[in-house]
C-alpha positions as CSV (number, residue, x, y, z in Angstrom):
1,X,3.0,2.8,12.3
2,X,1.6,5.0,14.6
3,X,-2.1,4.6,15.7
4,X,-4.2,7.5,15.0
5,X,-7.8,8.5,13.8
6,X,-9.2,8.9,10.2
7,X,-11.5,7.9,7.7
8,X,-13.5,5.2,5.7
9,X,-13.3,4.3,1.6
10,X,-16.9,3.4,0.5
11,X,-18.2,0.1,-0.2
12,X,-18.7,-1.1,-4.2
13,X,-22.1,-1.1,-5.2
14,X,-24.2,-4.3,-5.9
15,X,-25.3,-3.7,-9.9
16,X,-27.6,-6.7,-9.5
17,X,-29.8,-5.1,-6.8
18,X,-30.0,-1.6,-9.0
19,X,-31.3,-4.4,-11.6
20,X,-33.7,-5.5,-9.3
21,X,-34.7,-2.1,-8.2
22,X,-35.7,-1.6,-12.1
23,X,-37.6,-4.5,-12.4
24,X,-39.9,-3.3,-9.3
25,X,-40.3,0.1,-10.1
26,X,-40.8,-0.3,-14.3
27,X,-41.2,-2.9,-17.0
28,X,-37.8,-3.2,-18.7
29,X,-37.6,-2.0,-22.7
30,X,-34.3,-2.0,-25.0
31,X,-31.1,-1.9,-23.2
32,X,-32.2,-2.4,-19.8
33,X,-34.1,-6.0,-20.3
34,X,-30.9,-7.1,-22.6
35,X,-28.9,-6.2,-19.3
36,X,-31.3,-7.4,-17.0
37,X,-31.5,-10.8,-19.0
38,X,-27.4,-10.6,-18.9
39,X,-27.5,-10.2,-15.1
40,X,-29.7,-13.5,-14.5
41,X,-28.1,-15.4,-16.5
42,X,-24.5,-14.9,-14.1
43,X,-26.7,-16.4,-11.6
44,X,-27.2,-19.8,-13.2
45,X,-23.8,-21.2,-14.2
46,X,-25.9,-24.3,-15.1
47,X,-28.3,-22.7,-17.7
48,X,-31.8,-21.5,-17.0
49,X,-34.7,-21.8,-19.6
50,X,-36.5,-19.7,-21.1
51,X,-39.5,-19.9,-19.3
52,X,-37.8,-19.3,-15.9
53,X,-35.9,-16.7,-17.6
54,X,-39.0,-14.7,-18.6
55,X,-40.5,-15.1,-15.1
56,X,-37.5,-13.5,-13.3
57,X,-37.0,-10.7,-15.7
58,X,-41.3,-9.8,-15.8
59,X,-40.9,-9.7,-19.3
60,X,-43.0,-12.0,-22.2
61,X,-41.3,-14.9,-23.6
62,X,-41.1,-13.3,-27.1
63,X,-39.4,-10.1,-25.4
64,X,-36.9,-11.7,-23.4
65,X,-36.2,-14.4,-26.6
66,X,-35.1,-11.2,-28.9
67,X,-32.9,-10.2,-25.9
68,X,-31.6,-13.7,-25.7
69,X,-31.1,-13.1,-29.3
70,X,-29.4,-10.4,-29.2
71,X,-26.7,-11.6,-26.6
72,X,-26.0,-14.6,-28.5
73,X,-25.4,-12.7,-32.1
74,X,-22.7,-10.8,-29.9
75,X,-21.3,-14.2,-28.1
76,X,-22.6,-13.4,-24.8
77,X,-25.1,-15.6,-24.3
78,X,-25.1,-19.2,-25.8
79,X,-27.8,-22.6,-25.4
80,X,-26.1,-25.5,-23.5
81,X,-26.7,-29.4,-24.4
82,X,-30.0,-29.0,-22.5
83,X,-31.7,-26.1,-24.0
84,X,-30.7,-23.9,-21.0
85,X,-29.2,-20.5,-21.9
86,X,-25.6,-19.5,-20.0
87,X,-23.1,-16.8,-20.4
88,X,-21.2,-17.0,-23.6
89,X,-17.8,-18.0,-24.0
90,X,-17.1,-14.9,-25.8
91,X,-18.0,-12.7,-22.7
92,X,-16.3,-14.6,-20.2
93,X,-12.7,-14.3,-22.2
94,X,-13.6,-10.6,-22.4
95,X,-14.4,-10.3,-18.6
96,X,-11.4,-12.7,-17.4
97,X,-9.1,-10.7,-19.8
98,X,-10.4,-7.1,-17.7
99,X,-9.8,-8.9,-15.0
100,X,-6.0,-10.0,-15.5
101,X,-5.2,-7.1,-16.6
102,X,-6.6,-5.3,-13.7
103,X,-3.8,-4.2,-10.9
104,X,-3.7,-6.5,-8.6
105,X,-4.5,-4.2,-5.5
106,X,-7.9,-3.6,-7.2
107,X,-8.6,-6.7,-7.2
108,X,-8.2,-7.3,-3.6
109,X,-9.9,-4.1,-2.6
110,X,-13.5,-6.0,-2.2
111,X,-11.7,-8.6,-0.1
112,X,-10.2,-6.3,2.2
113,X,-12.9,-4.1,2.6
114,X,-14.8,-7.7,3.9
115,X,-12.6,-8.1,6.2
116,X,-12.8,-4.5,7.5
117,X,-16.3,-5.3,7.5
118,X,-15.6,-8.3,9.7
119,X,-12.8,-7.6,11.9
120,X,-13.0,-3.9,12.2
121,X,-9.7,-3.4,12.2
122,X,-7.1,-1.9,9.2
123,X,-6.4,-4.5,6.7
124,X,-3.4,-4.3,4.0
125,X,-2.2,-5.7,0.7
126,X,0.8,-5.8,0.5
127,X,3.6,-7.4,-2.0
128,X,7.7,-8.7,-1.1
129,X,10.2,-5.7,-3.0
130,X,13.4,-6.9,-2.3
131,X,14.0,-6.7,1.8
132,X,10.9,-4.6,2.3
133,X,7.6,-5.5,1.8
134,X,5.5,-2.5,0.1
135,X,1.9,-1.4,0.8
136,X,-0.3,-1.8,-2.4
137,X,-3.5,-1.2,-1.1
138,X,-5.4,-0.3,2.3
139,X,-8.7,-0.2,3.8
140,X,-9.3,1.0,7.5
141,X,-12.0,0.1,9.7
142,X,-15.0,2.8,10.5
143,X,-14.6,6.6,11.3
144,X,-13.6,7.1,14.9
145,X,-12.1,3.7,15.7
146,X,-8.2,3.5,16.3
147,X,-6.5,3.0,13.1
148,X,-2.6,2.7,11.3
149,X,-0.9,5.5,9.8
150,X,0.5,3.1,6.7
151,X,0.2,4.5,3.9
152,X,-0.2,3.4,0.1
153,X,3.1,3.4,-1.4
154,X,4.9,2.9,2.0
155,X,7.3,-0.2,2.7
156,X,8.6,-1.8,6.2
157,X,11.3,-4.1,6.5
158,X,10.3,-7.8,5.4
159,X,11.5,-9.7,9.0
160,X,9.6,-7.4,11.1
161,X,6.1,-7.7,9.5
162,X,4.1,-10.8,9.3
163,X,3.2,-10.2,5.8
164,X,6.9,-9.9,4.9
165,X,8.1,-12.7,6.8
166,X,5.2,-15.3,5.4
167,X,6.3,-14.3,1.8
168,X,9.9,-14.4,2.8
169,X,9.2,-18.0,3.9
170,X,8.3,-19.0,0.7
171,X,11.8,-18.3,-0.3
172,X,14.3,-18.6,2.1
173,X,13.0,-22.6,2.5
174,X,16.3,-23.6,4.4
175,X,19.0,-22.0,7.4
176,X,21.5,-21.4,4.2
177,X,19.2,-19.5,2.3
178,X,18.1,-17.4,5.9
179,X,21.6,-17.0,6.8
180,X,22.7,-15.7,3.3
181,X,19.7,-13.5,3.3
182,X,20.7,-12.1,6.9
183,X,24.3,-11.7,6.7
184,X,23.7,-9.6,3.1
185,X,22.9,-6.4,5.4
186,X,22.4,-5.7,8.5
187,X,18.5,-6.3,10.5
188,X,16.7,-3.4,12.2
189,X,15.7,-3.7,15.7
190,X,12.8,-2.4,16.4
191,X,11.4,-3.8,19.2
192,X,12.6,-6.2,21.8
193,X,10.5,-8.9,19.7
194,X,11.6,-8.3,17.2
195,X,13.4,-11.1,14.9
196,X,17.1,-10.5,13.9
197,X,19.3,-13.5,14.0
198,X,19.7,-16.4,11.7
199,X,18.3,-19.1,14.4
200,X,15.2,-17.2,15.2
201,X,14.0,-16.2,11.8
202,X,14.6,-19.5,10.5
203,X,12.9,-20.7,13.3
204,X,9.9,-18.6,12.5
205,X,9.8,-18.9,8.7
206,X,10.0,-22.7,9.0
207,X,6.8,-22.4,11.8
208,X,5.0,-19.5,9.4
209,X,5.5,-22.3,5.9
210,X,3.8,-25.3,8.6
211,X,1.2,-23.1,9.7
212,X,0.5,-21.0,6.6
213,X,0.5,-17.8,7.8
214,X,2.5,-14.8,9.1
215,X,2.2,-13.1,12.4
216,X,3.7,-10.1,13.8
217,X,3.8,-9.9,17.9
218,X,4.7,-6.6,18.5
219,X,8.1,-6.8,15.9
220,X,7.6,-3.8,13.9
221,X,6.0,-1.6,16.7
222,X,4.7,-2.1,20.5
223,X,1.1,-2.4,21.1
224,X,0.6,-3.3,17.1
225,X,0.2,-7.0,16.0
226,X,-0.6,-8.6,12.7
227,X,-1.5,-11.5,11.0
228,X,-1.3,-12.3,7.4
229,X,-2.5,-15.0,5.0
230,X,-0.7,-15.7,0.8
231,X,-2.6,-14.3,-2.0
232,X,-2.6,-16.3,-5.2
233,X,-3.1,-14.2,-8.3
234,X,-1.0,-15.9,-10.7
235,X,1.1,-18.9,-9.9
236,X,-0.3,-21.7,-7.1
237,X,2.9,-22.4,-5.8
238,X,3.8,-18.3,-5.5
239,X,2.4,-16.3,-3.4
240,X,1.7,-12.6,-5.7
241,X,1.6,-10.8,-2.3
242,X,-0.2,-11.6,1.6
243,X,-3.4,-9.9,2.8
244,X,-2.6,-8.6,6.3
245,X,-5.1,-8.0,9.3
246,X,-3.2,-5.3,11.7
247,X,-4.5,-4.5,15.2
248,X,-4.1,-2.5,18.6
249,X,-3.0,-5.3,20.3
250,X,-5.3,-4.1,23.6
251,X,-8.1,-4.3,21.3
252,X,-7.5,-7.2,19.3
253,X,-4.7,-9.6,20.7
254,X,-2.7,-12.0,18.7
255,X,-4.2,-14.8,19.7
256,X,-7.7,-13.3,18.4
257,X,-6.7,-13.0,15.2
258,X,-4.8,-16.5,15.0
259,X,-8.2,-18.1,16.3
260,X,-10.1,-16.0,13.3
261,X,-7.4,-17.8,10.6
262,X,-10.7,-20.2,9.5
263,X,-13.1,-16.9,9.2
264,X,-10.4,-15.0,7.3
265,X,-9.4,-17.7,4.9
266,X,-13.0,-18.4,4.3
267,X,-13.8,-14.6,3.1
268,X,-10.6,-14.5,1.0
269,X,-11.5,-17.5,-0.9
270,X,-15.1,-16.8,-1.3
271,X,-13.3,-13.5,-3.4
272,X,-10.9,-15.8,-5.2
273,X,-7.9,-14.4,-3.4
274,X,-6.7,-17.9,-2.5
């Protein structure tokens, strides 16, 4: 990957602050106070009554009770033990269904663009195919900074990337498994860092399981280093792919990103991703 110049993707838009931007500007009839009554209620897992209800939305009690109404003939909405009205079971089946169903990489695409956000530098999602790991998804930092030429679609050999090596970890668990793995086709060399013999890449894989992530100091290119952290999208105990911060090593050295593992981990699991 060859450092070069380009573009931004945009941001997601926040549909609760267009709600809120409709409740300042104009009282809410039909459709829009149902979905304004919707959006509140995803903000109180523990139930909020109608009185409070009312309040938030501006509307009367009797108005936002035929909304209310409405949502629970469909199943969306539903009244807990206490009176308080939450999110229907039917609804949350529907949305968690979407969301399974969803490819993984856009799922991850609000977490990486946070960490773009953060760390300003290109971050990846990638997934293990075989010896290679494969680029499902990527978001690069701000027009005009120095970015990777990866692309979508594109792969790099597993041992010289640290998102390929921290998933490989979780299957080569012992020096028989490496040195079968190793001695089924030759390693590429790409750098004098870079990791090709069964006692070093054991030796990393066993330090990338204790420390639970994946780093990449200079293996796949010179001046480029990387750090990644597992994904969980399915199984607990199986990583579905590794989210991967890469970086000008001038810029951002490795020992930067190591000492940002709390921050990262933090803004992956505050988007589910682990």
């Amino acid at each position: 990957m060859t450092a070069i110049n380009g573009t931004v993707s945009d941001s997601d838009s926040d549909s609760r602050e267009d709600v809120g931007a409709s409740l300042a500007s104009d009282k809410l009839v039909g459709s829009d106070r149902v979905l304004a009554v919707l959006t509140e209620l995803a903000q109180h897992p523990d139930g909020i009554s109608l009185e409070d209800l009312s309040r938030v939305v501006q509307s009367p009690k009797s108005t936002t009770h035929r909304a209310l109404a409405a949502l629970r003939r469909a199943g969306f909405a539903s009244r807990n033990a206490r009176g308080h009205y939450v999110l229907g079971d039917k609804l949350l089946r529907l949305a968690f269904a979407h969301y399974e169903a969803r490819p993984d990489h856009l799922r991850m695409q609000t977490t990486l663009q946070a960490l773009v956000d953060e760390f300003h530098e290109t971050v990846h999602y990638t997934v293990l195919d075989g010896r290679s790991v494969i680029y499902r998804a990527k978001v690069d930092p701000a027009a005009g900074a120095i970015r990777l030429t990866s692309v979508i679609g594109g792969s790099n050999p597993a041992h010289l990337t640290a998102a390929g090596k921290l998933l490989l970890s979780y299957r080569l668990t012992d020096e028989a498994a490496v040195r079968n793995w190793v001695e089924a086709a030759p390693l590429e060399r790409r750098t004098d860092n870079s990791k090709v013999t069964v006692g070093r890449l054991h030796r990393e894989l066993t330090l990338t399981r204790e420390r639970g992530y994946g780093v990449d100091d200079q293996e796949n290119e010179v001046g480029v280093n990387c750090l990644a952290l597992p994904v969980f999208l399915g199984s607990p105990a199986m990583p579905t792919g590794a989210v991967s911060i890469s970086a000008v090593a001038y810029r951002t050295p490795l020992k930067a990103l190591e000492e940002a593992v709390p921050r990262i981990r933090q803004i992956m699991e505050e988007r589910g991703a682990i």
